[in-house]
N, CA, C and O atoms as CSV, one atom per row, in Angstrom:
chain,resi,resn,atom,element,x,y,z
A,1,UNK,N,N,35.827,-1.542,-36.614
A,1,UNK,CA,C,37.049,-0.778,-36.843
A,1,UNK,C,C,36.758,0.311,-37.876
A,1,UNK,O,O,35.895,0.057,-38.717
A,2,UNK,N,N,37.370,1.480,-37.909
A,2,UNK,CA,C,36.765,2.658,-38.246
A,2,UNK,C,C,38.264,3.018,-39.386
A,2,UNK,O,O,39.400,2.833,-38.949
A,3,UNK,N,N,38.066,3.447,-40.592
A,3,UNK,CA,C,39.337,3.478,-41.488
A,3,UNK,C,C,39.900,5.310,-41.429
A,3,UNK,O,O,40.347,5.985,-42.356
A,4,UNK,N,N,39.693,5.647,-40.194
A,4,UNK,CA,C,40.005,7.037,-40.064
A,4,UNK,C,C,40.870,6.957,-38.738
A,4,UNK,O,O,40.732,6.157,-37.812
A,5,UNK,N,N,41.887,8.078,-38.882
A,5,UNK,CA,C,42.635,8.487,-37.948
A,5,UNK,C,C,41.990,8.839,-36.373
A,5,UNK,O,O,41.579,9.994,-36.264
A,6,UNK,N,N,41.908,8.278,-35.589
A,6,UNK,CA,C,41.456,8.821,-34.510
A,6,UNK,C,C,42.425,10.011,-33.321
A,6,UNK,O,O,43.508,9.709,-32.820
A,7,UNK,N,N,41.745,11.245,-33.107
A,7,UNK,CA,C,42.450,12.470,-32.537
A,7,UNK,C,C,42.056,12.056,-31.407
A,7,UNK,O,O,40.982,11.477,-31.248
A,8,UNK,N,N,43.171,12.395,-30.167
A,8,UNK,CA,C,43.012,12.716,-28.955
A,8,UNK,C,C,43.789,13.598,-27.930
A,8,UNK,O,O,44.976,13.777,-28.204
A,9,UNK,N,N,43.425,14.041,-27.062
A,9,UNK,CA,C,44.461,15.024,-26.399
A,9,UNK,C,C,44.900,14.919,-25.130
A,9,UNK,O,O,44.072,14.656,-24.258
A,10,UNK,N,N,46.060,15.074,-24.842
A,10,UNK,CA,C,46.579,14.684,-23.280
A,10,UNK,C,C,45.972,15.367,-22.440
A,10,UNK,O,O,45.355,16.346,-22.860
A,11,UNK,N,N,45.960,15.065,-20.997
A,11,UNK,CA,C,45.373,15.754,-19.803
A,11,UNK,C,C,44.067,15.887,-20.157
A,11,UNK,O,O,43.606,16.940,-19.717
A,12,UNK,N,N,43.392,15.326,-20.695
A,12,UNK,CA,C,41.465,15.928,-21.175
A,12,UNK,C,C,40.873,15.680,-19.699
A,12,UNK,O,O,41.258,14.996,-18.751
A,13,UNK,N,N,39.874,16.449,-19.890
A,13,UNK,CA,C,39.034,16.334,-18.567
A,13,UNK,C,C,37.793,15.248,-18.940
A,13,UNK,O,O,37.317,14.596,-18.010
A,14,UNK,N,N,37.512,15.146,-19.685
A,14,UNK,CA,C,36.687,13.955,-19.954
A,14,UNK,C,C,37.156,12.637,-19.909
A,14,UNK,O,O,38.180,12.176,-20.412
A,15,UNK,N,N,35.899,11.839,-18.953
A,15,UNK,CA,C,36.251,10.476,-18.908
A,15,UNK,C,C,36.590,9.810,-19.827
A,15,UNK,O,O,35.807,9.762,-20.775
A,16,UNK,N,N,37.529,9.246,-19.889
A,16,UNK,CA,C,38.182,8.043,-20.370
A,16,UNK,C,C,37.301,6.604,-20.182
A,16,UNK,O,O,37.076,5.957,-19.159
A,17,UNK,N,N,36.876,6.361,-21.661
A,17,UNK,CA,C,35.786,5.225,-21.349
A,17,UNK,C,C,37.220,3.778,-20.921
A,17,UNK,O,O,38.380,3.722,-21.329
A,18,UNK,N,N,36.583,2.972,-20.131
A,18,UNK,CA,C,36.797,1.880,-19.654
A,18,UNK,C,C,36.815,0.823,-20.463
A,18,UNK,O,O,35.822,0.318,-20.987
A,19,UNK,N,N,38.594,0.266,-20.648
A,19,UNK,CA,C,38.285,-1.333,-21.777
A,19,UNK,C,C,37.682,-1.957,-20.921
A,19,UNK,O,O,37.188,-1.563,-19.864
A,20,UNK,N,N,37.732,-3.415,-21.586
A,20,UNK,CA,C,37.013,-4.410,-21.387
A,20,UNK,C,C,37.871,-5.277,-20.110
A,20,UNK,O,O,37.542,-6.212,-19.379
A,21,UNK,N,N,38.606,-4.799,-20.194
A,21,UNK,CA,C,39.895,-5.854,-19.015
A,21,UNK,C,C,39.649,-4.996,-17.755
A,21,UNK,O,O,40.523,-5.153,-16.903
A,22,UNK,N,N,38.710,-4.163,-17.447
A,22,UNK,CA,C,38.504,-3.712,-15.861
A,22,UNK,C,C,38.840,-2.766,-15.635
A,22,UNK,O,O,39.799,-2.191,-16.148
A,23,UNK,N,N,37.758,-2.175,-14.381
A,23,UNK,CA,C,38.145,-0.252,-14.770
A,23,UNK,C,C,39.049,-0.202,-13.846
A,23,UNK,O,O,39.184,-1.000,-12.920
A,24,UNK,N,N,39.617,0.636,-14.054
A,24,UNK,CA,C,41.257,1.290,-12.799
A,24,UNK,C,C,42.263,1.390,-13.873
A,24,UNK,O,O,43.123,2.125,-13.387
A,25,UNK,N,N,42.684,1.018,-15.215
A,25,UNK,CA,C,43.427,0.405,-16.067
A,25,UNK,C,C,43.921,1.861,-16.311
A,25,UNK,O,O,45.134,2.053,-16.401
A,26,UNK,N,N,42.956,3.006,-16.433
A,26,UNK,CA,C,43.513,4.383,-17.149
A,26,UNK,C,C,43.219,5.633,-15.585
A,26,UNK,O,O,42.821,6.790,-15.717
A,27,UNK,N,N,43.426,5.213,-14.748
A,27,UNK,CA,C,43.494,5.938,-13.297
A,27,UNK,C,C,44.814,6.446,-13.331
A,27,UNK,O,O,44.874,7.087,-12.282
A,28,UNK,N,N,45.852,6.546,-13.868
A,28,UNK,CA,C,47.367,7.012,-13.672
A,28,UNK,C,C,47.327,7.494,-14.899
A,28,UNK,O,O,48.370,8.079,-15.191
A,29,UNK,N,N,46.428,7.477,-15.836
A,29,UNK,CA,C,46.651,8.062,-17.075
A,29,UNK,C,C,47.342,9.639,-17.294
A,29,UNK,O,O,48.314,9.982,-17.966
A,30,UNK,N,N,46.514,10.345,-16.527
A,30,UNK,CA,C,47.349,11.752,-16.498
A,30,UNK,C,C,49.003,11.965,-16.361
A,30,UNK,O,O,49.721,12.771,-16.952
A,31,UNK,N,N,49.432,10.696,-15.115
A,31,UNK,CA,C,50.489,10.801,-14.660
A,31,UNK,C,C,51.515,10.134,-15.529
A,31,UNK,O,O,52.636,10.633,-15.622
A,32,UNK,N,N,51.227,9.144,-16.107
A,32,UNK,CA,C,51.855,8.221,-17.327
A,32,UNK,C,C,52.183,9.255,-18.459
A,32,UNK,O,O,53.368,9.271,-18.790
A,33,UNK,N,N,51.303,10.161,-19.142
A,33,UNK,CA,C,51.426,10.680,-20.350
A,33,UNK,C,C,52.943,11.859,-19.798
A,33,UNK,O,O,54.029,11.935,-20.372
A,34,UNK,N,N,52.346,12.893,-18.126
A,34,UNK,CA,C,53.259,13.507,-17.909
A,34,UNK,C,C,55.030,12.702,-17.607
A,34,UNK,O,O,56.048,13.239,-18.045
A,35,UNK,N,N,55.044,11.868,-17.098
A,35,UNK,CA,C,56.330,10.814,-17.283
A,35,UNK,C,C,56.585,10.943,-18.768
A,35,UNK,O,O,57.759,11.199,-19.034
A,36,UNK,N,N,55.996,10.858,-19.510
A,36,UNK,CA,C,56.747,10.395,-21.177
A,36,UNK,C,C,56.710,11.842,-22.114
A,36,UNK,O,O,57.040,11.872,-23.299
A,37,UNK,N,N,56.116,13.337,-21.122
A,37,UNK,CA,C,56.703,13.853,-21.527
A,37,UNK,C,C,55.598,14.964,-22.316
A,37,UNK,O,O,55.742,15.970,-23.012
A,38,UNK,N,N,54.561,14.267,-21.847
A,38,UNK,CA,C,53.349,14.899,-22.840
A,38,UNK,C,C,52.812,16.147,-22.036
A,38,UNK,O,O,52.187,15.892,-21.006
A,39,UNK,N,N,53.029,17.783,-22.475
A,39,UNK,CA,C,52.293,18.816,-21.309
A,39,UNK,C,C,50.730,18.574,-21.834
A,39,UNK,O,O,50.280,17.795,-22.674
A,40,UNK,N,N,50.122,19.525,-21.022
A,40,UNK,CA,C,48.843,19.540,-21.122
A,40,UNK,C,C,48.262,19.559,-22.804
A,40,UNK,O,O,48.889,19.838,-23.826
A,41,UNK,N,N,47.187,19.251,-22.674
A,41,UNK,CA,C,46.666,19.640,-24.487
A,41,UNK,C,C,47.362,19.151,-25.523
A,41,UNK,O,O,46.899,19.610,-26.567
A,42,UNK,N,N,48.339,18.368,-25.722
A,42,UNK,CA,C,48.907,17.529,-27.001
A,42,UNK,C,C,48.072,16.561,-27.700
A,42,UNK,O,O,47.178,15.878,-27.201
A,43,UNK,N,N,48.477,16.581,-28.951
A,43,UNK,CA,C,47.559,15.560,-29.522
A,43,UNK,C,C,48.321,13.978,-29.659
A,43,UNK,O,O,49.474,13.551,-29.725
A,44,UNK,N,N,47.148,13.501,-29.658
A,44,UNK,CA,C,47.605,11.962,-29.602
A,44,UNK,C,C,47.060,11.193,-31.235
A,44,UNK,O,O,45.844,11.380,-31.206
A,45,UNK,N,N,47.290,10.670,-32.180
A,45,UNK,CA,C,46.839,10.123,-33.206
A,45,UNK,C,C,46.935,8.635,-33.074
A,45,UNK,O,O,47.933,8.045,-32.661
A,46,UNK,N,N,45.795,8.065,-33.467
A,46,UNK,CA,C,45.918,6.555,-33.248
A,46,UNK,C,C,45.202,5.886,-34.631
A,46,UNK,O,O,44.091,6.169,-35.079
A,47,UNK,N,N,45.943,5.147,-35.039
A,47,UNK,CA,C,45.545,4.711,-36.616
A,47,UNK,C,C,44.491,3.558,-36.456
A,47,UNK,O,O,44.187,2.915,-35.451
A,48,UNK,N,N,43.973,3.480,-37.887
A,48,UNK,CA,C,42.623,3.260,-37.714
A,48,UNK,C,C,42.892,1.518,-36.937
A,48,UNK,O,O,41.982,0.973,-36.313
A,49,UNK,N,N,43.904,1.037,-37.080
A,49,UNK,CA,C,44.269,-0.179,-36.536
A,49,UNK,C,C,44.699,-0.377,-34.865
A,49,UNK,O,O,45.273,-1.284,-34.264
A,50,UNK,N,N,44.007,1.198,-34.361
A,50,UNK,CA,C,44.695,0.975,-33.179
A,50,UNK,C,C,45.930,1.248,-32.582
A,50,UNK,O,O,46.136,0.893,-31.421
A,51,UNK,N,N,46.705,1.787,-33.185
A,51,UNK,CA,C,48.056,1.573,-32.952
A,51,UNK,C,C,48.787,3.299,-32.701
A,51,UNK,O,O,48.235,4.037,-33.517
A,52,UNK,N,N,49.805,4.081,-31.852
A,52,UNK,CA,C,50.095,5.012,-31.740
A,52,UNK,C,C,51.173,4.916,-32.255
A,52,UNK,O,O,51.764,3.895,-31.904
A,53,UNK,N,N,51.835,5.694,-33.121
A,53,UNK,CA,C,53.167,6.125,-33.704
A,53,UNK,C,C,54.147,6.608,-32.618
A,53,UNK,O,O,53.711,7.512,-31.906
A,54,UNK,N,N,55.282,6.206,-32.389
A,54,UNK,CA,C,56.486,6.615,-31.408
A,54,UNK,C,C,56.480,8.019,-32.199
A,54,UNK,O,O,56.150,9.090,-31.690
A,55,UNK,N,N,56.926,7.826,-33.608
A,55,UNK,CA,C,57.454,8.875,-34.357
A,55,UNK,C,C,56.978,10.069,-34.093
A,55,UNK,O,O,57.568,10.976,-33.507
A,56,UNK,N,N,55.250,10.078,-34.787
A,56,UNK,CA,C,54.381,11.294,-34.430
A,56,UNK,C,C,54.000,11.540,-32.780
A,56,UNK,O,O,53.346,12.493,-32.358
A,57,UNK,N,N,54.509,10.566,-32.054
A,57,UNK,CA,C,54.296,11.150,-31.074
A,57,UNK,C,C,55.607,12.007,-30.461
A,57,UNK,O,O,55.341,13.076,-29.911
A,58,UNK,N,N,56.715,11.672,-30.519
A,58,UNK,CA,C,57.536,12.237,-30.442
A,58,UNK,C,C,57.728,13.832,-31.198
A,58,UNK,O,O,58.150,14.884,-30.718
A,59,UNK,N,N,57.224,13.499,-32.577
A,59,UNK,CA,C,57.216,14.783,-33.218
A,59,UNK,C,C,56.661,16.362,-32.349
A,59,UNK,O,O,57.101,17.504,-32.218
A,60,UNK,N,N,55.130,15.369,-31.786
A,60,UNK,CA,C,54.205,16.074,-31.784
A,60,UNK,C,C,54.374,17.031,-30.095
A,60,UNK,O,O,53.710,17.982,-29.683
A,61,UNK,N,N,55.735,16.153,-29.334
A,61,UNK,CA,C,56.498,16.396,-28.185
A,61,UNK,C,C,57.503,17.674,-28.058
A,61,UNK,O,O,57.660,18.688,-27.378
A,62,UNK,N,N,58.164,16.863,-29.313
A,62,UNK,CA,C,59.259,17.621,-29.075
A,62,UNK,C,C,59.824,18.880,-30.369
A,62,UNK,O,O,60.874,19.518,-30.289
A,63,UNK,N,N,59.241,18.936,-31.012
A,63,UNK,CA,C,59.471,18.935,-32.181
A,63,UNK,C,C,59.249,20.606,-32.314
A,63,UNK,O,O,58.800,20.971,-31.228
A,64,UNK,N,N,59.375,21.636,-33.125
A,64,UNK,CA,C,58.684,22.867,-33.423
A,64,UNK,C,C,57.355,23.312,-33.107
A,64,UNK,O,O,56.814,24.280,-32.574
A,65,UNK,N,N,57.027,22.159,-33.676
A,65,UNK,CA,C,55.560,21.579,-33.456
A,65,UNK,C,C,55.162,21.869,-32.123
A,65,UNK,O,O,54.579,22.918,-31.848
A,66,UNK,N,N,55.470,20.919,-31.198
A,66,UNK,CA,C,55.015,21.718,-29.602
A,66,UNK,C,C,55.403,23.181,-29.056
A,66,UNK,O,O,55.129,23.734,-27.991
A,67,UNK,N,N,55.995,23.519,-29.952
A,67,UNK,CA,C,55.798,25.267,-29.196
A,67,UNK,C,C,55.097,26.483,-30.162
A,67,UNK,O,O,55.075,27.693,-29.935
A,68,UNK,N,N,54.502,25.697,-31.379
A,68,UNK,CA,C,53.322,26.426,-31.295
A,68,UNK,C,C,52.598,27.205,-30.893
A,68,UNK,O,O,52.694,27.112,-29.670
A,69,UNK,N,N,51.609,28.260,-31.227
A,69,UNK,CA,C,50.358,28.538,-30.106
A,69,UNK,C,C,49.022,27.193,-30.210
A,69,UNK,O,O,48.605,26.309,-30.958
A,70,UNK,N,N,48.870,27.597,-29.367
A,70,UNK,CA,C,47.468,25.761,-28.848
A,70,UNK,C,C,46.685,26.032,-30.586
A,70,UNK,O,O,46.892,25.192,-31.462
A,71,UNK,N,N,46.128,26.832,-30.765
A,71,UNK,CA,C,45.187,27.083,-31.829
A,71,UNK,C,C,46.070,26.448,-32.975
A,71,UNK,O,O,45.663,25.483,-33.621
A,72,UNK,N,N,47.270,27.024,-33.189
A,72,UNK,CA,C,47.874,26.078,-34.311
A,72,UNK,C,C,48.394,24.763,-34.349
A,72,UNK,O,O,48.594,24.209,-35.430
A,73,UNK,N,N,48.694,24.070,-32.981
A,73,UNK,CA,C,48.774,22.993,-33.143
A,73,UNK,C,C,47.712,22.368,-33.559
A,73,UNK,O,O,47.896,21.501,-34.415
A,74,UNK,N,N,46.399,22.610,-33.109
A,74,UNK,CA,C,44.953,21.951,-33.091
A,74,UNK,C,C,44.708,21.858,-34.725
A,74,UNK,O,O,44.394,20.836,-35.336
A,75,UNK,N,N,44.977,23.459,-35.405
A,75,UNK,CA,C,44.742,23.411,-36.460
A,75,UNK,C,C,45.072,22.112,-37.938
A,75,UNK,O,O,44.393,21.427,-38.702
A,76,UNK,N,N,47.087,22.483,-37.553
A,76,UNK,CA,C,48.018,21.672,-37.839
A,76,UNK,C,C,47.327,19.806,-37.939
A,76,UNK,O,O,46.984,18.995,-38.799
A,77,UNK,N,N,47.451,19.916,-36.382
A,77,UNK,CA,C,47.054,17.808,-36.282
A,77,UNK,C,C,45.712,17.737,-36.919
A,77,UNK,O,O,45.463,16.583,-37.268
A,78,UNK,N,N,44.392,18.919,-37.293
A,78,UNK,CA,C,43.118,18.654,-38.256
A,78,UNK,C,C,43.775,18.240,-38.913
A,78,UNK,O,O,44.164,17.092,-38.698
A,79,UNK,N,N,44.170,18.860,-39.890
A,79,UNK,CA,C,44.915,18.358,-41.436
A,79,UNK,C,C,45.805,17.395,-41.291
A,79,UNK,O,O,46.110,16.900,-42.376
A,80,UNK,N,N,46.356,16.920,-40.355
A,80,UNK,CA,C,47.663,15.778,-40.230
A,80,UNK,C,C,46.199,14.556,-40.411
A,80,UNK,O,O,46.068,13.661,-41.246
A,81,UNK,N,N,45.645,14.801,-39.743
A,81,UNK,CA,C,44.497,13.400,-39.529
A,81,UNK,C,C,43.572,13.285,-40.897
A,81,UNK,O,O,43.457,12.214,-41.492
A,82,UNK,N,N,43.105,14.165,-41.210
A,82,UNK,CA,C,42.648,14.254,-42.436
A,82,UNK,C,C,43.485,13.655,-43.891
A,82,UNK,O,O,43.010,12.866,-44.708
A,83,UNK,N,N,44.435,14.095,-43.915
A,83,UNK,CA,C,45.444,13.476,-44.781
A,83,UNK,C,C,46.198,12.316,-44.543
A,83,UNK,O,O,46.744,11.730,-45.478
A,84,UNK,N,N,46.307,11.814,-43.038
A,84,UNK,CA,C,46.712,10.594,-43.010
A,84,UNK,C,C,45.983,9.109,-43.094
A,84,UNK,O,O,46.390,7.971,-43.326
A,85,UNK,N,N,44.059,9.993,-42.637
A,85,UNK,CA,C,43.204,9.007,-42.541
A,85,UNK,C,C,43.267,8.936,-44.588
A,85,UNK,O,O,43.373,7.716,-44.719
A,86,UNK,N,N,43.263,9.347,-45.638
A,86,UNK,CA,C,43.105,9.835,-46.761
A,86,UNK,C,C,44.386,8.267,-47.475
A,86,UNK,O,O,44.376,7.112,-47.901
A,87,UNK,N,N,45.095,9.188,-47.208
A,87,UNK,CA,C,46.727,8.025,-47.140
A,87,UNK,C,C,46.043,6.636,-47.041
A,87,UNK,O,O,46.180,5.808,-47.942
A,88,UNK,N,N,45.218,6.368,-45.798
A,88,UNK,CA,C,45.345,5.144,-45.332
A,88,UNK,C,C,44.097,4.194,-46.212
A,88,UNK,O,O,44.254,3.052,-46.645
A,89,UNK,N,N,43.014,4.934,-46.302
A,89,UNK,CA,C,42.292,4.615,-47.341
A,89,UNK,C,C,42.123,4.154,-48.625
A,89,UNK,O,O,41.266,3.373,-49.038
A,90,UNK,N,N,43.486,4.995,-49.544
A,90,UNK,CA,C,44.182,4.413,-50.136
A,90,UNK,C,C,45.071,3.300,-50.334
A,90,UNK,O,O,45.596,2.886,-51.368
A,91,UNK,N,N,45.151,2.822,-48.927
A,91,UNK,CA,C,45.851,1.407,-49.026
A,91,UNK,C,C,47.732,1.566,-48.383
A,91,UNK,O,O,48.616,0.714,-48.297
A,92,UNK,N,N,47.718,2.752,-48.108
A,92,UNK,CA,C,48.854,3.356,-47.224
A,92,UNK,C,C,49.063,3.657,-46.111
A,92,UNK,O,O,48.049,3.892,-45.453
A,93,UNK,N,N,50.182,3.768,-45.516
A,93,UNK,CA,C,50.462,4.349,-44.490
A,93,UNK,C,C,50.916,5.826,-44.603
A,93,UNK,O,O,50.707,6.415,-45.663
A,94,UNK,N,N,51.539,6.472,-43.550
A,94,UNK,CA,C,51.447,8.254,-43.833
A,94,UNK,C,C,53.323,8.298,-44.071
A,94,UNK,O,O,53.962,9.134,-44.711
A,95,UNK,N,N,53.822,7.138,-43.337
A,95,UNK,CA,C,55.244,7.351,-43.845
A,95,UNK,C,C,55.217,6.368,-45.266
A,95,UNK,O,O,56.220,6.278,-45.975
């Protein structure tokens, strides 16, 4: 387990490595993220425990935040991850 924020982005063209419970599991993946709302290129943050925030993901949806230009969102979620992995290190969470 890794004590840093892990970045990721919707619709990526790169494979999606395969858990351990059998591959097919992330085959609808594209179509799942578009259902909940996610356009192309959004970022996804997942704490070092694994876990995705409703909140920041929602933020990162609906928020000012997604209408951005791409370059500043990208910019923006660097420093969100940087400072939240920072937070967490310290023995915190980012809220």
């Amino acid at each position: 387990m890794t004590d840093e924020w892990q970045l990721f982005w919707t619709g990526g063209r790169a494979p999606v490595p395969e858990p351990g419970d059998g591959p097919g599991r992330w085959a609808d993946l594209v179509e799942r993220e578009r259902r909940l709302g996610f356009g192309e290129r959004r970022p996804i943050l997942v704490s070092p425990d694994g876990r995705v925030d409703a909140r920041l993901s929602a933020f990162f949806r609906r928020s000012r935040f997604s209408s951005r230009a791409a370059g500043t969102r990208k910019s923006y979620v660097l420093d969100y991850r940087l400072f939240f992995s920072f937070v967490w290190q310290a023995g915190r969470n980012w809220d």
